[in-house]
CHARMM internal coordinates of N, CA and C (Angstrom, degrees):
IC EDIT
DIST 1 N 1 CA 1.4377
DIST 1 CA 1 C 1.5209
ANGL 1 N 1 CA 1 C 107.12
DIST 1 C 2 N 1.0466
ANGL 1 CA 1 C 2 N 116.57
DIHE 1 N 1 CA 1 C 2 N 124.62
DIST 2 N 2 CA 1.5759
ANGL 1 C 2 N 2 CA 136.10
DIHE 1 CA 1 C 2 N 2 CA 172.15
DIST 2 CA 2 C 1.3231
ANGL 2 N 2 CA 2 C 105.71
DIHE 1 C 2 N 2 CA 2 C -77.86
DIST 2 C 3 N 1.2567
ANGL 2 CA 2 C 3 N 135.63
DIHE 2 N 2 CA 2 C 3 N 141.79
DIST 3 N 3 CA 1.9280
ANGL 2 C 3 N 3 CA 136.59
DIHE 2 CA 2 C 3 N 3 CA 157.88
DIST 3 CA 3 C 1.7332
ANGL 3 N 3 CA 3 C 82.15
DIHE 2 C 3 N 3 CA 3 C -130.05
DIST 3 C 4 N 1.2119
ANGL 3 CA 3 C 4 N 113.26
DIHE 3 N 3 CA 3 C 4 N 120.63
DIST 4 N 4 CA 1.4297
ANGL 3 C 4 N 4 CA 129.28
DIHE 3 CA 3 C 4 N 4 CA -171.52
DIST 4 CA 4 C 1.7281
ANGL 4 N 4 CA 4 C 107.68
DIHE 3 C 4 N 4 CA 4 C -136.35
DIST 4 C 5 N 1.3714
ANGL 4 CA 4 C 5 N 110.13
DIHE 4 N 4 CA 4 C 5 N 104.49
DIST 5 N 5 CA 1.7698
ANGL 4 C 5 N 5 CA 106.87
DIHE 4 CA 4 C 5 N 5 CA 178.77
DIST 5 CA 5 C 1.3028
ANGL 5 N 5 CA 5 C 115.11
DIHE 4 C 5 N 5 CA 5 C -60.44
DIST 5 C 6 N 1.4718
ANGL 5 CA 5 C 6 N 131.36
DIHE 5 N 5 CA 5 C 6 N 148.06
DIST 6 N 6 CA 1.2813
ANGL 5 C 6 N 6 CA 108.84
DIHE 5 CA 5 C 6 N 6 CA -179.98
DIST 6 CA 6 C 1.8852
ANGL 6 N 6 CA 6 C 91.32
DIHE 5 C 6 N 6 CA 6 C -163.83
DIST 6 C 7 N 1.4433
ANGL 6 CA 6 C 7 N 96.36
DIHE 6 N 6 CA 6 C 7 N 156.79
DIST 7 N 7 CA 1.5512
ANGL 6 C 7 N 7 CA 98.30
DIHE 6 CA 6 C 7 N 7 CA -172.14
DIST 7 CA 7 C 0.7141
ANGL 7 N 7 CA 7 C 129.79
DIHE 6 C 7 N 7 CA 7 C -79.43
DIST 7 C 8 N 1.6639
ANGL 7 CA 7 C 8 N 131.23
DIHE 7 N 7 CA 7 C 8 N -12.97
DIST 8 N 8 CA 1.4706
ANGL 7 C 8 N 8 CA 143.45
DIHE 7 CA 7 C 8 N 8 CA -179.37
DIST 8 CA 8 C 1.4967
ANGL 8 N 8 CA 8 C 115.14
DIHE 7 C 8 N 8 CA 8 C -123.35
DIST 8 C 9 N 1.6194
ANGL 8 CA 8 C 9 N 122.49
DIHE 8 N 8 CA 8 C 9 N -176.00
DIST 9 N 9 CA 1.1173
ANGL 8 C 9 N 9 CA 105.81
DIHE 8 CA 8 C 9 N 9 CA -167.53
DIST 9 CA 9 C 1.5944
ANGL 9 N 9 CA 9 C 98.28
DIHE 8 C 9 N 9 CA 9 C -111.01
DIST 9 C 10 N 1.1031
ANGL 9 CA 9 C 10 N 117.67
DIHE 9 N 9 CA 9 C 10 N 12.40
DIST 10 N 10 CA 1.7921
ANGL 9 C 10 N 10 CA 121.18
DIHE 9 CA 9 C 10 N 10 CA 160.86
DIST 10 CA 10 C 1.5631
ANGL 10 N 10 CA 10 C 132.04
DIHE 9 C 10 N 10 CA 10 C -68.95
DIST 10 C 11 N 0.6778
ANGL 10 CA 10 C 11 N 137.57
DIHE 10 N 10 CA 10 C 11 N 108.13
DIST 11 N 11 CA 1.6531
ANGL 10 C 11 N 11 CA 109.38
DIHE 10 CA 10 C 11 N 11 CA -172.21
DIST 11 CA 11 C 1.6298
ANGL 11 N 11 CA 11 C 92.99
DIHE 10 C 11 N 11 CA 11 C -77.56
DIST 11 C 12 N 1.5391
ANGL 11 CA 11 C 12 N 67.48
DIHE 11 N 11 CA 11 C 12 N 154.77
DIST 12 N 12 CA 1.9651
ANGL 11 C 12 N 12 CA 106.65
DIHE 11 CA 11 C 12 N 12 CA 177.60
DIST 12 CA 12 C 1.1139
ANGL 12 N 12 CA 12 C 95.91
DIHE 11 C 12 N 12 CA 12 C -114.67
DIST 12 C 13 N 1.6184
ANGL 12 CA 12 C 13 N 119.69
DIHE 12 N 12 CA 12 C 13 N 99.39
DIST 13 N 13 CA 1.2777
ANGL 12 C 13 N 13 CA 117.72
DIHE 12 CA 12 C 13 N 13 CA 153.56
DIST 13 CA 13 C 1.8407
ANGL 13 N 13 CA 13 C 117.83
DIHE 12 C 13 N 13 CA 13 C -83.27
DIST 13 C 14 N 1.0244
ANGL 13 CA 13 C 14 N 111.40
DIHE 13 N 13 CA 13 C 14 N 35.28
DIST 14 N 14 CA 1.5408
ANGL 13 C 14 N 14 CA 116.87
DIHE 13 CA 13 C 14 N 14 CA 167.96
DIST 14 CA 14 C 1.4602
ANGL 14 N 14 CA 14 C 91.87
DIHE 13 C 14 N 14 CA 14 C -96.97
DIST 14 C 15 N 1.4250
ANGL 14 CA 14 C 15 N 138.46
DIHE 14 N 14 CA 14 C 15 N -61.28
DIST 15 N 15 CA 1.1389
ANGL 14 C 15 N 15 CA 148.45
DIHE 14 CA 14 C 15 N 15 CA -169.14
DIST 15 CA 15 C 1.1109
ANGL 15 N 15 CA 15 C 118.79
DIHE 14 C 15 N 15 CA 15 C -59.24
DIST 15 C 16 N 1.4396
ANGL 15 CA 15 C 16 N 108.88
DIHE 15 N 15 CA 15 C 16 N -41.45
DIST 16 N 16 CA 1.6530
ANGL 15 C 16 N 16 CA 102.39
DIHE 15 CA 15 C 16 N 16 CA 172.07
DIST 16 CA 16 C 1.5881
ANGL 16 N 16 CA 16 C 114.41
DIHE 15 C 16 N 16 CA 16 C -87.65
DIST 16 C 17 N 1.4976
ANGL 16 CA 16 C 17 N 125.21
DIHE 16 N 16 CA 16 C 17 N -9.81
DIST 17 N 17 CA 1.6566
ANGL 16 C 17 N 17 CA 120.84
DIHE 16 CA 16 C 17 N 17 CA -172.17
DIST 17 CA 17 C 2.4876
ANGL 17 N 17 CA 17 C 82.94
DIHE 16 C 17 N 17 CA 17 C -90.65
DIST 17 C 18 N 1.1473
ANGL 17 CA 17 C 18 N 105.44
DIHE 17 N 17 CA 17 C 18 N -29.17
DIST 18 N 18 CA 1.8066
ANGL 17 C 18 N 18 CA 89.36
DIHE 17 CA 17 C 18 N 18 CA 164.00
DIST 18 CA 18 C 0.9037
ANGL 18 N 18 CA 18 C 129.87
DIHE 17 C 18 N 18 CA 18 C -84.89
DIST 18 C 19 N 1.5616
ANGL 18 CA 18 C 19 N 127.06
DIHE 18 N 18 CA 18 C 19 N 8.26
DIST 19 N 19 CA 1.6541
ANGL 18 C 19 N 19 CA 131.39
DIHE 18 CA 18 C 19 N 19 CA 160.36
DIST 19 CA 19 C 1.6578
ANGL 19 N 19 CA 19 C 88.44
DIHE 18 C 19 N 19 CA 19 C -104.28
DIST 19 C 20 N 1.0809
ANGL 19 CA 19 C 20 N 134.17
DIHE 19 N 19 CA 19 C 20 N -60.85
DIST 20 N 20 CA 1.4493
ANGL 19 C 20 N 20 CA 95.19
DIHE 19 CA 19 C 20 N 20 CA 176.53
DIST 20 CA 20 C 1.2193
ANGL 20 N 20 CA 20 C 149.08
DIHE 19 C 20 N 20 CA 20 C -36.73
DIST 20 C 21 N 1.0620
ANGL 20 CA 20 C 21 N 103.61
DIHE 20 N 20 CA 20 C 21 N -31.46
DIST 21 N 21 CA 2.1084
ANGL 20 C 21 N 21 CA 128.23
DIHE 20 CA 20 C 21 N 21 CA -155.79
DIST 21 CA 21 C 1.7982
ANGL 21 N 21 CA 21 C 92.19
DIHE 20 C 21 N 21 CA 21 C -103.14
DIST 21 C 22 N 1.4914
ANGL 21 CA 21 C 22 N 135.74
DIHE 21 N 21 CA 21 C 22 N 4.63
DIST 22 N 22 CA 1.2045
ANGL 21 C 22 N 22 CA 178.64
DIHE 21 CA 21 C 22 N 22 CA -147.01
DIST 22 CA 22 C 1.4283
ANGL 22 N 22 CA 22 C 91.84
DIHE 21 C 22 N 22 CA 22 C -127.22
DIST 22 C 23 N 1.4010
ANGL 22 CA 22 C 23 N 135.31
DIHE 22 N 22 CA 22 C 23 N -77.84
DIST 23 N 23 CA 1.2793
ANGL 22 C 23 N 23 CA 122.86
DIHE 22 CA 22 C 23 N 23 CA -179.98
DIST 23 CA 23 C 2.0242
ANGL 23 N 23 CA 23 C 119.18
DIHE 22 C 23 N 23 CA 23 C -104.79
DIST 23 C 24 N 1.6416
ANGL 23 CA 23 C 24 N 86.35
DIHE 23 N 23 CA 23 C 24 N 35.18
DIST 24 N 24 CA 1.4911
ANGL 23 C 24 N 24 CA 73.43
DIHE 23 CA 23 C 24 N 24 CA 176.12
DIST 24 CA 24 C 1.1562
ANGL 24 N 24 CA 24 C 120.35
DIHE 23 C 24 N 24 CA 24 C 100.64
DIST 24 C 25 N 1.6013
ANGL 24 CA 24 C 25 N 130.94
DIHE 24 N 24 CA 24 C 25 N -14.28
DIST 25 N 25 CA 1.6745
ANGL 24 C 25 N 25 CA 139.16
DIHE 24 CA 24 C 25 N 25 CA -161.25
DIST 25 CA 25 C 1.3214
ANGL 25 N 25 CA 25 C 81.75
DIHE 24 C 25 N 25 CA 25 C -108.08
DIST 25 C 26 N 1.3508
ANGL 25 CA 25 C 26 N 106.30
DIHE 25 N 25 CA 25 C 26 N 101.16
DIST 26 N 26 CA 1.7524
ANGL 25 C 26 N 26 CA 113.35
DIHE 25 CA 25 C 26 N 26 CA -179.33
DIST 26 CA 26 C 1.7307
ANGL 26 N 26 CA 26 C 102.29
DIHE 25 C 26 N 26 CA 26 C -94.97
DIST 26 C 27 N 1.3946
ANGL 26 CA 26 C 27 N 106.60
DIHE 26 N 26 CA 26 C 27 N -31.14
DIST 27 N 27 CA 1.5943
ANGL 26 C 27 N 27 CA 114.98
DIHE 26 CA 26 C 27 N 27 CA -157.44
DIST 27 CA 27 C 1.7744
ANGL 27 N 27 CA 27 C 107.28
DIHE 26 C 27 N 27 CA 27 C -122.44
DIST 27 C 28 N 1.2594
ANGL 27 CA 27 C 28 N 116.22
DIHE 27 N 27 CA 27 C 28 N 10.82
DIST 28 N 28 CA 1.2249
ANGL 27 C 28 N 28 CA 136.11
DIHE 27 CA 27 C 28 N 28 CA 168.19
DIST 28 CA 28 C 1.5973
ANGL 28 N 28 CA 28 C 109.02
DIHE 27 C 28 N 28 CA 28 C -38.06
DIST 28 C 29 N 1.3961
ANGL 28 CA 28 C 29 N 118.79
DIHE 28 N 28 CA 28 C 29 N 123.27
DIST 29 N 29 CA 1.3779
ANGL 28 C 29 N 29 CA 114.38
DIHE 28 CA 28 C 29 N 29 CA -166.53
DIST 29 CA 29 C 1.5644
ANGL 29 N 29 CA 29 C 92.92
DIHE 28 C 29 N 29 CA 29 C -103.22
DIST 29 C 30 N 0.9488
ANGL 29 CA 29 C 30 N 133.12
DIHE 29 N 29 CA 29 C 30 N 155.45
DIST 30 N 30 CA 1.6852
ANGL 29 C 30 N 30 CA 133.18
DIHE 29 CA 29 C 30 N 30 CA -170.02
DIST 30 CA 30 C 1.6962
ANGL 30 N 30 CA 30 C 92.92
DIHE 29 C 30 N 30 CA 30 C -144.43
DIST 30 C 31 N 1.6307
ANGL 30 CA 30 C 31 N 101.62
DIHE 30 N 30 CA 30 C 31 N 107.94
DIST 31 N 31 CA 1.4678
ANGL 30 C 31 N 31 CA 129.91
DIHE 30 CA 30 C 31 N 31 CA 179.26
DIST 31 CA 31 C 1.1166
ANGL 31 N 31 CA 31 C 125.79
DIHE 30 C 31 N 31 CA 31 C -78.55
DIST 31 C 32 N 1.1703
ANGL 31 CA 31 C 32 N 108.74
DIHE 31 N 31 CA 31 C 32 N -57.55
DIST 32 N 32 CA 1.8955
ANGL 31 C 32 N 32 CA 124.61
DIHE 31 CA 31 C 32 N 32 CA -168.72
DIST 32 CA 32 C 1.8485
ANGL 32 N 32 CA 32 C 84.79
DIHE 31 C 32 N 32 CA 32 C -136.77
DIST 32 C 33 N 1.7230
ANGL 32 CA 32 C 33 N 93.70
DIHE 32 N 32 CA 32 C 33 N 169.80
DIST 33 N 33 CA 1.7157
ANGL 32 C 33 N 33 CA 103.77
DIHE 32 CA 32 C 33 N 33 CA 178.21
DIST 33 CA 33 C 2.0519
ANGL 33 N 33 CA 33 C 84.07
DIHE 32 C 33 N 33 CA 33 C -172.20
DIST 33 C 34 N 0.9199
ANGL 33 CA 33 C 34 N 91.73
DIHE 33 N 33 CA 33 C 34 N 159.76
DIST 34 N 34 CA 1.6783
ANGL 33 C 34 N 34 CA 107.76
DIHE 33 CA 33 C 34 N 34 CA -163.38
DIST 34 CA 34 C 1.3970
ANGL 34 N 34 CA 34 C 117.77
DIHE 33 C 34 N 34 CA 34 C -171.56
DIST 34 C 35 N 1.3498
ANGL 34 CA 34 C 35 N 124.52
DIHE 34 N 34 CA 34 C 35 N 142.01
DIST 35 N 35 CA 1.5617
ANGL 34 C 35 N 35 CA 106.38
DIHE 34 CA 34 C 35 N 35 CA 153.36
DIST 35 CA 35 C 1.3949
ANGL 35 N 35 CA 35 C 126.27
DIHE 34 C 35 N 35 CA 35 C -63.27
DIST 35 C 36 N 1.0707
ANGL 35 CA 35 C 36 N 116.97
DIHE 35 N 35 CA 35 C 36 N 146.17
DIST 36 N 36 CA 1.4952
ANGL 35 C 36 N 36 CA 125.45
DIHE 35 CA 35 C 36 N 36 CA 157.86
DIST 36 CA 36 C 1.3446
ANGL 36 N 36 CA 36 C 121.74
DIHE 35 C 36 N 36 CA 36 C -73.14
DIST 36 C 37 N 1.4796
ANGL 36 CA 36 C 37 N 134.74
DIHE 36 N 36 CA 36 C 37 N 130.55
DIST 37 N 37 CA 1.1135
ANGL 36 C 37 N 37 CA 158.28
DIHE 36 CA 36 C 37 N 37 CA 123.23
DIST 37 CA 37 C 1.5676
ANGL 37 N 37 CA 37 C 126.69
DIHE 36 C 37 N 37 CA 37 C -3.77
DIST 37 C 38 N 1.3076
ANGL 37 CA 37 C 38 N 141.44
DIHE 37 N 37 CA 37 C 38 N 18.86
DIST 38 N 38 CA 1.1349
ANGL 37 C 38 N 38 CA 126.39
DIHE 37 CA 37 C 38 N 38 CA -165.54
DIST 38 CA 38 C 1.3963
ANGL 38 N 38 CA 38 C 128.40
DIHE 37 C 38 N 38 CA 38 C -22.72
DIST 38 C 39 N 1.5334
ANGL 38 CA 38 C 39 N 125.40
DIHE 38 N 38 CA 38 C 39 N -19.97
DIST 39 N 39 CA 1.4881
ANGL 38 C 39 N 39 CA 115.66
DIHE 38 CA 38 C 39 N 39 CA -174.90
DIST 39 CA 39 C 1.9368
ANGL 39 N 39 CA 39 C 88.09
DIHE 38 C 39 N 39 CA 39 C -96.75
DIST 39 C 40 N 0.6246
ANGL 39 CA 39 C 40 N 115.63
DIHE 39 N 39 CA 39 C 40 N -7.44
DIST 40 N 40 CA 1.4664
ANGL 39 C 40 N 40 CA 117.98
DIHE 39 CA 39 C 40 N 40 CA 179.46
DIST 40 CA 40 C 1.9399
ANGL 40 N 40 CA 40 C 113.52
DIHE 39 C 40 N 40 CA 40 C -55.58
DIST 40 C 41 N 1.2845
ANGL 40 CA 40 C 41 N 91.59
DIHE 40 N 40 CA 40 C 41 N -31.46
DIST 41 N 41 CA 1.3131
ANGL 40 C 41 N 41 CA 92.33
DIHE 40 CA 40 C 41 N 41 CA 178.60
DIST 41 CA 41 C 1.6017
ANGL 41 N 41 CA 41 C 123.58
DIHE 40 C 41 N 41 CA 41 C -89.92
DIST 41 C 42 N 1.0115
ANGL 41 CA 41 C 42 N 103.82
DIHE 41 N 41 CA 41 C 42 N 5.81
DIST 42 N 42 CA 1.8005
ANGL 41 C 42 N 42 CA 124.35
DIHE 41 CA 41 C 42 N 42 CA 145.48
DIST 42 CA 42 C 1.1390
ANGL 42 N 42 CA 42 C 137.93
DIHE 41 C 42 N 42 CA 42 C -61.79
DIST 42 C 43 N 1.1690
ANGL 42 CA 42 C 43 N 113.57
DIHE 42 N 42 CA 42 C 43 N -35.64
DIST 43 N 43 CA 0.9437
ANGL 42 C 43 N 43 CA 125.10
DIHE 42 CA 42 C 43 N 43 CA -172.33
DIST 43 CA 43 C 1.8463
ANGL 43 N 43 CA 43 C 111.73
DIHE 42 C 43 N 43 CA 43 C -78.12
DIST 43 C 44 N 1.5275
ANGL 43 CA 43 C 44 N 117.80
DIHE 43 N 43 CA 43 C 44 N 164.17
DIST 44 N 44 CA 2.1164
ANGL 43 C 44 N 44 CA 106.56
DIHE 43 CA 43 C 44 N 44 CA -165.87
DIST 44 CA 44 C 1.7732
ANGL 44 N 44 CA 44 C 91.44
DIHE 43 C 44 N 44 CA 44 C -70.67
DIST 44 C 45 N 1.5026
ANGL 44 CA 44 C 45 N 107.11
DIHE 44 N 44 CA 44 C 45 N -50.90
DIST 45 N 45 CA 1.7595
ANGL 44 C 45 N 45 CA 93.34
DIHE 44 CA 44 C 45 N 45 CA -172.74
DIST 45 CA 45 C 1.5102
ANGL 45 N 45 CA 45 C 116.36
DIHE 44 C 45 N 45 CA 45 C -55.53
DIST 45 C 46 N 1.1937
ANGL 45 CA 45 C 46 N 117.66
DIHE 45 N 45 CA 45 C 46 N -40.98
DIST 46 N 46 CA 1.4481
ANGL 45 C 46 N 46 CA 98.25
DIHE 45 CA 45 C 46 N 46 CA -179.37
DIST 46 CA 46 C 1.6186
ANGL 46 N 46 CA 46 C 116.20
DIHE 45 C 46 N 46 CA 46 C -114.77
DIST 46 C 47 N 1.4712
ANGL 46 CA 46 C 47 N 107.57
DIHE 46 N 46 CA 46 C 47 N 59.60
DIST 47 N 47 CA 1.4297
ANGL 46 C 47 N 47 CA 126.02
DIHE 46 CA 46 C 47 N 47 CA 174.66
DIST 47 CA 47 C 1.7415
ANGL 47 N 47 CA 47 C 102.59
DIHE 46 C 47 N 47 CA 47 C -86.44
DIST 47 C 48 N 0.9981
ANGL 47 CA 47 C 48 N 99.60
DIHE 47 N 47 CA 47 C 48 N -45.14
DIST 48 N 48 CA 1.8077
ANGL 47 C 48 N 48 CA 102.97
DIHE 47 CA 47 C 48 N 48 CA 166.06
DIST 48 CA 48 C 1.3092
ANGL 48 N 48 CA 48 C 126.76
DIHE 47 C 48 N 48 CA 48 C -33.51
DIST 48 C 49 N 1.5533
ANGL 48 CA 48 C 49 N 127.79
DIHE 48 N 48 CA 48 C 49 N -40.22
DIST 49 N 49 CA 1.2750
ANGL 48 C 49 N 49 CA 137.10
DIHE 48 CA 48 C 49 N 49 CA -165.78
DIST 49 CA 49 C 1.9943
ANGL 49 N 49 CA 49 C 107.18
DIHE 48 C 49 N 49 CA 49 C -110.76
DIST 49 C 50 N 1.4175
ANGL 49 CA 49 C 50 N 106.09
DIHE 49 N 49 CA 49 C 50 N 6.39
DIST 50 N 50 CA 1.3725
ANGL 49 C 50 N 50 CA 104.21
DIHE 49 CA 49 C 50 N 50 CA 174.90
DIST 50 CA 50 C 1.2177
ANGL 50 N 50 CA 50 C 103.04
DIHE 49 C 50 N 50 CA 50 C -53.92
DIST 50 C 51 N 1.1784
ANGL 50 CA 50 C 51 N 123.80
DIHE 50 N 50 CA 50 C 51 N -76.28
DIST 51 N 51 CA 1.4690
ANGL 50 C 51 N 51 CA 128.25
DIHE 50 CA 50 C 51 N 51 CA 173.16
DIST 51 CA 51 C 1.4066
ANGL 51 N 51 CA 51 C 123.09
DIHE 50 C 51 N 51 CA 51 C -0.28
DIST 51 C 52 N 1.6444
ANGL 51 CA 51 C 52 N 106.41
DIHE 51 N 51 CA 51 C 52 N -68.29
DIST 52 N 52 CA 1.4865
ANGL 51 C 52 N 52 CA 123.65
DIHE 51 CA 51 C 52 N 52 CA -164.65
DIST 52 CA 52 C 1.4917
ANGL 52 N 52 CA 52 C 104.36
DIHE 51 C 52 N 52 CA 52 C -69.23
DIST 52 C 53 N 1.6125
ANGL 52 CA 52 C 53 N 100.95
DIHE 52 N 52 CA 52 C 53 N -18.17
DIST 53 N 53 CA 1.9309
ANGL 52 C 53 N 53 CA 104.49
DIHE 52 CA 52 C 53 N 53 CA -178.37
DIST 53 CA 53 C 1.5620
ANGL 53 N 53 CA 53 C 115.18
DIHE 52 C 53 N 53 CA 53 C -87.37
DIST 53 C 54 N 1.3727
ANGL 53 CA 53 C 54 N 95.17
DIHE 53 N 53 CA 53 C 54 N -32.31
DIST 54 N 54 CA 1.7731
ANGL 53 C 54 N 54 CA 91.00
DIHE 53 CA 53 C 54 N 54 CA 163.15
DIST 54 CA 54 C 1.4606
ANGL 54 N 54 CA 54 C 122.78
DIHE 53 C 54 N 54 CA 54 C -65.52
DIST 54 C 55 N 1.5579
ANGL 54 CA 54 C 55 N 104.48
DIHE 54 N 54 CA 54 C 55 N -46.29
DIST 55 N 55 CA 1.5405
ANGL 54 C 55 N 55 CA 105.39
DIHE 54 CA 54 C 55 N 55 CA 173.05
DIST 55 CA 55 C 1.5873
ANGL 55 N 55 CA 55 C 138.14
DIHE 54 C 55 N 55 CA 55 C -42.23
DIST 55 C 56 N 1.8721
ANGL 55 CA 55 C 56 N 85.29
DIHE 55 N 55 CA 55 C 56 N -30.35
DIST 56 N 56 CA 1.6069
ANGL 55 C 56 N 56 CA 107.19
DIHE 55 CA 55 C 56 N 56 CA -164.37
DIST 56 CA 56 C 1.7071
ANGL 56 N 56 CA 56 C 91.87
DIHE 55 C 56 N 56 CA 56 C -96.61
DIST 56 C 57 N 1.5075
ANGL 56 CA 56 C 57 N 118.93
DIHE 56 N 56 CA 56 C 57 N -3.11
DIST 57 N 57 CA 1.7331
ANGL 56 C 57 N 57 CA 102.35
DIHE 56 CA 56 C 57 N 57 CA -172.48
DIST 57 CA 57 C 2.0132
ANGL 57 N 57 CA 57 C 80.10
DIHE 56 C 57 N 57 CA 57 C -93.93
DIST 57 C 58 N 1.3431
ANGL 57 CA 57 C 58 N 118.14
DIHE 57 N 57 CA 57 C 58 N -48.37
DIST 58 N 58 CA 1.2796
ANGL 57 C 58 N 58 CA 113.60
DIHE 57 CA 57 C 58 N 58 CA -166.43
DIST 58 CA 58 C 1.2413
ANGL 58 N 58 CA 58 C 124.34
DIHE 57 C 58 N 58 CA 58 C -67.90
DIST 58 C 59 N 1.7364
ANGL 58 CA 58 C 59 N 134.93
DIHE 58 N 58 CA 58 C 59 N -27.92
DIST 59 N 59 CA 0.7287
ANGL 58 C 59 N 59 CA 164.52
DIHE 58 CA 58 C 59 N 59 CA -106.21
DIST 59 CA 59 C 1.9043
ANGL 59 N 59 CA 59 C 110.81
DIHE 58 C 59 N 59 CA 59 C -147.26
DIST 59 C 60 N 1.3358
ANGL 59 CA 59 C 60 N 93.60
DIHE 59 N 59 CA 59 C 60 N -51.15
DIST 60 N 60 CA 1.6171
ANGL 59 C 60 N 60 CA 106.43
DIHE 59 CA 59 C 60 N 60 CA -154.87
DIST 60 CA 60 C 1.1067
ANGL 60 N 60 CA 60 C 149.23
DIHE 59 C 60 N 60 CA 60 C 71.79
DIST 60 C 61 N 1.5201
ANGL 60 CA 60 C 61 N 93.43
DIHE 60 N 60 CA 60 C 61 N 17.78
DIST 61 N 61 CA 1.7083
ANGL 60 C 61 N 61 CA 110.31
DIHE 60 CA 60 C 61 N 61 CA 173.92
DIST 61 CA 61 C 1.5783
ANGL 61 N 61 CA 61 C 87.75
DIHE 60 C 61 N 61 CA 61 C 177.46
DIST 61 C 62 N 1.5941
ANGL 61 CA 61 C 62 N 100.73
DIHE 61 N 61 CA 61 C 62 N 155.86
DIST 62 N 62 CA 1.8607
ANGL 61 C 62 N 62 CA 109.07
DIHE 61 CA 61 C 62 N 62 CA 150.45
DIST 62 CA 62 C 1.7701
ANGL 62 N 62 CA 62 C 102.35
DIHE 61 C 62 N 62 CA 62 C -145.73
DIST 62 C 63 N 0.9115
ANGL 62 CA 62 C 63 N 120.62
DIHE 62 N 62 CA 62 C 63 N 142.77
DIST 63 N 63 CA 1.7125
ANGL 62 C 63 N 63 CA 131.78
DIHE 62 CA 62 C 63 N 63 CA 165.17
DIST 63 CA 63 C 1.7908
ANGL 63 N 63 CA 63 C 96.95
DIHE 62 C 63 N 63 CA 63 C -92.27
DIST 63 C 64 N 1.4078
ANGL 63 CA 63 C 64 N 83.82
DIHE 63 N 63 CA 63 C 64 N 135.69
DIST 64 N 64 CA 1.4825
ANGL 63 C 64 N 64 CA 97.38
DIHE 63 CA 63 C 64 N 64 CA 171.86
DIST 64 CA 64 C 1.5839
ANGL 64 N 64 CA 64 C 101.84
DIHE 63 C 64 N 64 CA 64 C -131.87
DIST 64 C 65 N 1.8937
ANGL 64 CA 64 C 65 N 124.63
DIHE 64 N 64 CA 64 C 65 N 110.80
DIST 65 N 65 CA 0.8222
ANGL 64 C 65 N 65 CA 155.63
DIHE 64 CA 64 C 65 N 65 CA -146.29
DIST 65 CA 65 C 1.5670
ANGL 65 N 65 CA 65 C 102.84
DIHE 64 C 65 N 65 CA 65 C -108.65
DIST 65 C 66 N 1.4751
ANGL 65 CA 65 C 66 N 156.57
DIHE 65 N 65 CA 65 C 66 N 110.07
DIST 66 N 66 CA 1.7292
ANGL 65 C 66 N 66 CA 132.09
DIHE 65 CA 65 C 66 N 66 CA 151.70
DIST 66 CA 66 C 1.6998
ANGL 66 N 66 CA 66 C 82.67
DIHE 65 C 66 N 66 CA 66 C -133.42
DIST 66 C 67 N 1.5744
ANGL 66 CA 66 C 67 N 103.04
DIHE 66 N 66 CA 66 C 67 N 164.25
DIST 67 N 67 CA 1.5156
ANGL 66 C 67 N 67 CA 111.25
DIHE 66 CA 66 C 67 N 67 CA -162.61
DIST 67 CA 67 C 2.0594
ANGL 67 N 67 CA 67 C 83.78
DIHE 66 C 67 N 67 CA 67 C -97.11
END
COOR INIT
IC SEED 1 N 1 CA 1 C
IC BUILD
């Protein structure tokens, strides 16, 4: 899962396959793309990814990786 900042409300999957390819995800298939929810990460199911949303406000992106 990608959390990727971005300026408009389209996704740019150019932008997010160059923060991937950034850590190496050369062949990363990109399925779905959506806005994010910021109060969403309140919630108990997606208390897990608070993290990756701060990273991605400070940061400008976070990859969220589980096998």
């Amino acid at each position: 899962m990608l959390f990727l900042a971005q300026p408009g409300s389209e996704p740019d999957f150019e932008a997010a396959r160059s923060r991937l390819a950034k850590h190496a995800w050369i062949k990363a298939d990109i399925r779905r793309a959506g806005p994010f929810q910021p109060d969403s990460v309140n919630s108990d199911e997606m208390r897990v990814f608070h993290r990756h949303y701060e990273e991605c406000l400070e940061h400008g992106g976070s990859i969220v990786w589980y096998p």
